[in-house]
N, CA, C and O atoms as a Tinker XYZ file with bonds, in Angstrom:
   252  protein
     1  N      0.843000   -1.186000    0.000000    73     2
     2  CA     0.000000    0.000000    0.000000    64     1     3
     3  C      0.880000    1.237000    0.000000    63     2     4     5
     4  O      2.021000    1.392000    0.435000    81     3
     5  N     -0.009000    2.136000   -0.643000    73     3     6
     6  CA     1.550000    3.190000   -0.930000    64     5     7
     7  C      0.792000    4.350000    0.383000    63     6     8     9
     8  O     -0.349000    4.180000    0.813000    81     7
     9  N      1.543000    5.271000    0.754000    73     7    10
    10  CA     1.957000    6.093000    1.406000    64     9    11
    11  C      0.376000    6.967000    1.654000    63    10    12    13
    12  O     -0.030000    7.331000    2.758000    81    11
    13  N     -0.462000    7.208000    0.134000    73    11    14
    14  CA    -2.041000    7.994000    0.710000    64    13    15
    15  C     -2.465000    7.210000    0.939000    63    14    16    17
    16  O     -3.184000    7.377000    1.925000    81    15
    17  N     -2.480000    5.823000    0.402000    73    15    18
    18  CA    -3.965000    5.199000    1.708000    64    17    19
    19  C     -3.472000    5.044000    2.752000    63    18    20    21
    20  O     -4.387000    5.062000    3.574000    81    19
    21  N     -2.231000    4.847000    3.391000    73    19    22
    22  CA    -1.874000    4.524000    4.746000    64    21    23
    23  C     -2.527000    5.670000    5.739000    63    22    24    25
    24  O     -2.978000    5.568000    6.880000    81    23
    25  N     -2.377000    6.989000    4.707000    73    23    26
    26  CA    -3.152000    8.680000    5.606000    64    25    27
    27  C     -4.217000    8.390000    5.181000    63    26    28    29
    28  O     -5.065000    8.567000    6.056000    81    27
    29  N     -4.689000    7.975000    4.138000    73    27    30
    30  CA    -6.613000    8.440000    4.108000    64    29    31
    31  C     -7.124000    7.036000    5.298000    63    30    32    33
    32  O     -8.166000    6.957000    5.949000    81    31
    33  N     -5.924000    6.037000    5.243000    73    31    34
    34  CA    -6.918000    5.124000    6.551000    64    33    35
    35  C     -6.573000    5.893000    8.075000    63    34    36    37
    36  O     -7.359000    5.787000    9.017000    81    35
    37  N     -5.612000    6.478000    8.147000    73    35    38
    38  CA    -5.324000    7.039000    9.409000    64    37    39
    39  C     -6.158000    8.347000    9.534000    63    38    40    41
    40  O     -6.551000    8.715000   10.641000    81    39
    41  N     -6.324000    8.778000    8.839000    73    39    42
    42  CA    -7.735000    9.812000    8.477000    64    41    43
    43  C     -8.969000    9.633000    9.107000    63    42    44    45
    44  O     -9.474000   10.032000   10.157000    81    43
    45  N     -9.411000    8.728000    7.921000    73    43    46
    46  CA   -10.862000    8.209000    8.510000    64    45    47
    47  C    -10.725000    7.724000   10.035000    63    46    48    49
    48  O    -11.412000    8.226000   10.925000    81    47
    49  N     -9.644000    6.558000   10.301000    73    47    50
    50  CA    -9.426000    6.349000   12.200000    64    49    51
    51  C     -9.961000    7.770000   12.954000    63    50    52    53
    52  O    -10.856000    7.997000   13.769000    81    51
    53  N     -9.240000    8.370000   12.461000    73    51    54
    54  CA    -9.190000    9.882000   13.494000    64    53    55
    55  C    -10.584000   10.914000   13.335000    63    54    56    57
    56  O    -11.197000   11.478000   14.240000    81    55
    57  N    -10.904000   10.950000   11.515000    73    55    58
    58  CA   -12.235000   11.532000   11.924000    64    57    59
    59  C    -13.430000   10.383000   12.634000    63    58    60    61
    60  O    -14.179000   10.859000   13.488000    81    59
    61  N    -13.561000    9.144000   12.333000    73    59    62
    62  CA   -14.489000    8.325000   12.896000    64    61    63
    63  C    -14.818000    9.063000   14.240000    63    62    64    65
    64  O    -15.873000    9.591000   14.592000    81    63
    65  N    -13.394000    8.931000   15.012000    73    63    66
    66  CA   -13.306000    9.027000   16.527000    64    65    67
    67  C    -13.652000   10.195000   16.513000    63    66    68    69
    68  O    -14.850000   10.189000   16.794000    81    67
    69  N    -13.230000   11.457000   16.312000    73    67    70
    70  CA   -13.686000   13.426000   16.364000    64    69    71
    71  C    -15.192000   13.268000   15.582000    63    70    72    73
    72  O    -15.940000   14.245000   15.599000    81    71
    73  N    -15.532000   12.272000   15.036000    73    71    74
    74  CA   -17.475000   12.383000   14.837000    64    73    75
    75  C    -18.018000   11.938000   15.942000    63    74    76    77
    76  O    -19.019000   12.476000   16.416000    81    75
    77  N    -17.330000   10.730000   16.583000    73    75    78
    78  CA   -18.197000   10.253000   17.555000    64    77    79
    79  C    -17.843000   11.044000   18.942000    63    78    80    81
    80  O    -18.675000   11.002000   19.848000    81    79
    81  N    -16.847000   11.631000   19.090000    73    79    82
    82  CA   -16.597000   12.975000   20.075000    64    81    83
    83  C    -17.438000   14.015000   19.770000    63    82    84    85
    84  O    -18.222000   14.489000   20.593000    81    83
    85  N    -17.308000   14.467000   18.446000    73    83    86
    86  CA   -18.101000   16.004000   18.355000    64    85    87
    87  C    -19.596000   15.291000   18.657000    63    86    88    89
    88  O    -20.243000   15.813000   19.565000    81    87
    89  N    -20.154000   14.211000   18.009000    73    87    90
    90  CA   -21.966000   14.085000   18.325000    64    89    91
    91  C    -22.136000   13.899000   20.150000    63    90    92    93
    92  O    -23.081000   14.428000   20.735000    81    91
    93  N    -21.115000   13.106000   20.860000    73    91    94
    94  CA   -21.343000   13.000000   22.114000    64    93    95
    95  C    -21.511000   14.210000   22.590000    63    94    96    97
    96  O    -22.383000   14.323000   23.452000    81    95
    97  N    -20.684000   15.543000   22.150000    73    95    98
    98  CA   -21.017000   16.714000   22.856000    64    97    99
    99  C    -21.943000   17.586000   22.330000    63    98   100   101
   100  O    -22.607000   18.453000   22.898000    81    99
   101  N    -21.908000   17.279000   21.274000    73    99   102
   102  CA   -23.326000   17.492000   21.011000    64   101   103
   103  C    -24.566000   17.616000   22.131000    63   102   104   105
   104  O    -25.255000   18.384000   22.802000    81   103
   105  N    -24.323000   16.439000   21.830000    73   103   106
   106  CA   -25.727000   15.747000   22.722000    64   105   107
   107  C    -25.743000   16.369000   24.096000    63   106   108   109
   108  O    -26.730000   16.251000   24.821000    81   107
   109  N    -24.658000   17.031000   24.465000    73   107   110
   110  CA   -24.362000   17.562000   26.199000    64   109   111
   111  C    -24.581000   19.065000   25.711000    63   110   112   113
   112  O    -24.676000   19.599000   26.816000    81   111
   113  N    -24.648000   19.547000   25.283000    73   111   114
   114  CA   -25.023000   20.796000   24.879000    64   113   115
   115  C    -26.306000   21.342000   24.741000    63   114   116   117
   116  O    -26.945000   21.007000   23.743000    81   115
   117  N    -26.761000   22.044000   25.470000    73   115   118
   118  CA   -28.103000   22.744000   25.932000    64   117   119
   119  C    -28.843000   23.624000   24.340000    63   118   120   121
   120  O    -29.883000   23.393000   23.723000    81   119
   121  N    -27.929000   24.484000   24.157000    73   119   122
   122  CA   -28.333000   25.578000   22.772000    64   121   123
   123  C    -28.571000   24.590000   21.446000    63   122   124   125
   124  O    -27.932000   23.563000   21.220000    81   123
   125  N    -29.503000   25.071000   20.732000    73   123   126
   126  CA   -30.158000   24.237000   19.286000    64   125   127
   127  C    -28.861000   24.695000   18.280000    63   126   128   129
   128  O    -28.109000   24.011000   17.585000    81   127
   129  N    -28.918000   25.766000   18.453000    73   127   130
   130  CA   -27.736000   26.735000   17.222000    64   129   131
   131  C    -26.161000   25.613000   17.544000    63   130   132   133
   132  O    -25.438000   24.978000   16.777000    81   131
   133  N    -26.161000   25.761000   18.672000    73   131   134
   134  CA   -24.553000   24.788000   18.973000    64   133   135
   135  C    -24.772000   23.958000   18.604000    63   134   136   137
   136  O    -24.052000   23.704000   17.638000    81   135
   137  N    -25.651000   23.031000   18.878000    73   135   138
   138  CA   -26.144000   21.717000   18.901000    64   137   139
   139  C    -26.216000   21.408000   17.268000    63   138   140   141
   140  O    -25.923000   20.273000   16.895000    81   139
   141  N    -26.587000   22.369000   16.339000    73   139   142
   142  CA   -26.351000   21.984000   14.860000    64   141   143
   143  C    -24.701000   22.274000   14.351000    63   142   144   145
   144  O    -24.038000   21.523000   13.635000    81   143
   145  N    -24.419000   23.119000   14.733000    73   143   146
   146  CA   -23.037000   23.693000   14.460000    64   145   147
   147  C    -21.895000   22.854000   14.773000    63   146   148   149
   148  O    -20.870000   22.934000   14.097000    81   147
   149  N    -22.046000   21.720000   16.164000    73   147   150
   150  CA   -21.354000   20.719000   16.159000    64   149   151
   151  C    -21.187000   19.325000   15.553000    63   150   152   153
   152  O    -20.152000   18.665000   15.454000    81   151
   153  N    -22.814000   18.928000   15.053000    73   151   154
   154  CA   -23.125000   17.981000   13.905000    64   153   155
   155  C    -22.349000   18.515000   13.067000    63   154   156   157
   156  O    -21.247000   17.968000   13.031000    81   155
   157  N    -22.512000   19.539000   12.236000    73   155   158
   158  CA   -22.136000   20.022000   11.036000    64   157   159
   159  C    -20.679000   20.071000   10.612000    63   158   160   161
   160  O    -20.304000   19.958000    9.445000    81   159
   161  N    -19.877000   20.252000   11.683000    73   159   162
   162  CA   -18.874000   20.140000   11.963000    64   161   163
   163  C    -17.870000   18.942000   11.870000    63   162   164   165
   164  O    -16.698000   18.805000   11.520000    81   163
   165  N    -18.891000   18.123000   12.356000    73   163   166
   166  CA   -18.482000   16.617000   13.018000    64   165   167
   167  C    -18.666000   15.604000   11.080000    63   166   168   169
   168  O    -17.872000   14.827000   10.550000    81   167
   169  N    -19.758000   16.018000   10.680000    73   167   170
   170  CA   -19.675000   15.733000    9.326000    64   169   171
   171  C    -18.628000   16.194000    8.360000    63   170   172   173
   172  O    -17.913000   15.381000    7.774000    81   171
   173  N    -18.515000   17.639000    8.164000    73   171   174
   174  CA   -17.340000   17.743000    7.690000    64   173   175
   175  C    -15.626000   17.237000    8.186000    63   174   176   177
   176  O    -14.604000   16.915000    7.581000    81   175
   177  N    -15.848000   17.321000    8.963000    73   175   178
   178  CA   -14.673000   16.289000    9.771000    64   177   179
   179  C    -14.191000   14.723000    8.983000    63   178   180   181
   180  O    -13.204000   14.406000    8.319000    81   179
   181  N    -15.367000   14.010000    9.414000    73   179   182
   182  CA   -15.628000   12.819000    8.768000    64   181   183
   183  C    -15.238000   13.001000    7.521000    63   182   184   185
   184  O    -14.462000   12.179000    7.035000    81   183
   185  N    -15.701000   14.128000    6.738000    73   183   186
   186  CA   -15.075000   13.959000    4.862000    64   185   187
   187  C    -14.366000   14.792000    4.938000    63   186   188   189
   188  O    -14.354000   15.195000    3.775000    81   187
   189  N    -13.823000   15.299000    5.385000    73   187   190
   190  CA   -12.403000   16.239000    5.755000    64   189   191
   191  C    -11.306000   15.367000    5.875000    63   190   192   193
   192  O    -10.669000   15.158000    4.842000    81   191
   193  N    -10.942000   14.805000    6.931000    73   191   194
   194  CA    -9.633000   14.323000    7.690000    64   193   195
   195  C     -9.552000   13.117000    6.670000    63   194   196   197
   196  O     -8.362000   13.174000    6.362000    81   195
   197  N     -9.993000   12.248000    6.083000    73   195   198
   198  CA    -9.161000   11.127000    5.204000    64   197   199
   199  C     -8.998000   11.587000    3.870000    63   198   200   201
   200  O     -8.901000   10.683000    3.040000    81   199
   201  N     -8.939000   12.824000    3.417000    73   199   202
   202  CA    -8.585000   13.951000    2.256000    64   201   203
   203  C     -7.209000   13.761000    2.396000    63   202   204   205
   204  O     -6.223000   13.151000    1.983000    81   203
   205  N     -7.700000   14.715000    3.308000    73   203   206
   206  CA    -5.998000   15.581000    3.835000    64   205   207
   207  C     -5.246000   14.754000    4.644000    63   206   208   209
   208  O     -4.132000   15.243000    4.829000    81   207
   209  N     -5.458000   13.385000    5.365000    73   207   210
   210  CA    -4.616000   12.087000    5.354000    64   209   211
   211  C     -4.023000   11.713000    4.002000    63   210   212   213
   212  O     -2.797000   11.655000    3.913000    81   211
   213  N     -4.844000   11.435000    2.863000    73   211   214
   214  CA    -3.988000   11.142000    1.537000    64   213   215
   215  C     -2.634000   12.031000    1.400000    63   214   216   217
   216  O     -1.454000   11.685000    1.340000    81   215
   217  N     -3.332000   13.471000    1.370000    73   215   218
   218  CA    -2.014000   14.157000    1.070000    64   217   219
   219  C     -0.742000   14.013000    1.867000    63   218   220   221
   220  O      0.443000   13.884000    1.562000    81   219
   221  N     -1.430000   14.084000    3.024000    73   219   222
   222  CA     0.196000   14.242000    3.753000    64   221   223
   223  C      0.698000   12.606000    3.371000    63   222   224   225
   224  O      1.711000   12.253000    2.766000    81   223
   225  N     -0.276000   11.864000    3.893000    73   223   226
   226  CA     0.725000   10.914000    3.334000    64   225   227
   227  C      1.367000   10.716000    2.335000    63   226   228   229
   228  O      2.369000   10.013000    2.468000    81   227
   229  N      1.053000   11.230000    1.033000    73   227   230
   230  CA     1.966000   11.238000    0.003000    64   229   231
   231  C      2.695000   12.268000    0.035000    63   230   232   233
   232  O      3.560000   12.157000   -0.834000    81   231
   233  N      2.776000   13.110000    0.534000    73   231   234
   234  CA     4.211000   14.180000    1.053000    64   233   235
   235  C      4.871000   13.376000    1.489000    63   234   236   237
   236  O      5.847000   13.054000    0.811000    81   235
   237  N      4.609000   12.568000    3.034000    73   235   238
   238  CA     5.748000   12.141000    3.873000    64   237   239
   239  C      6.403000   11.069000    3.107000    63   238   240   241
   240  O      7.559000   10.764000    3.400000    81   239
   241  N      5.653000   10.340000    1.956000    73   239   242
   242  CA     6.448000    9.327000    1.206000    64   241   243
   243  C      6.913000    9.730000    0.459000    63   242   244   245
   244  O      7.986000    9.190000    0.190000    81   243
   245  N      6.544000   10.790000   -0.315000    73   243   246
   246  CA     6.972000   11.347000   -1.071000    64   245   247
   247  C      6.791000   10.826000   -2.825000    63   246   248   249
   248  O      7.542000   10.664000   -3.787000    81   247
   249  N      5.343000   10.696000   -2.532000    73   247   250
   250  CA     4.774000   10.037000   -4.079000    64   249   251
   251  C      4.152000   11.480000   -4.616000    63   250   252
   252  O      3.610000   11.546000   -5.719000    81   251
């Protein structure tokens, strides 16, 4: 396996975990406005972080 999937899987690891962090606090959060703003967040996260895992990983390998 070359160097971006090793980051887009270490990616997804890390957003999985910061979705299921951001919805838990979510859920502890009193205000509606927060309370969407941290979903929203927590989604882009999820398709965020195994992006920008590819890249770096192909920086640090240097593909």
């Amino acid at each position: 396996m070359t160097g971006m999937y090793w980051g887009a899987i270490v990616g997804l690891v890390i957003g999985v975990a910061d979705f299921f962090a951001m919805r838990l606090l979510a859920n502890r959060v009193e205000l509606p406005e927060t309370k969407t703003a941290l979903r929203l967040a927590a989604i882009v996260n999820l398709a965020l972080f195994p992006v920008v895992g590819a890249f770096v990983g192909g920086l640090m390998v240097g593909e």
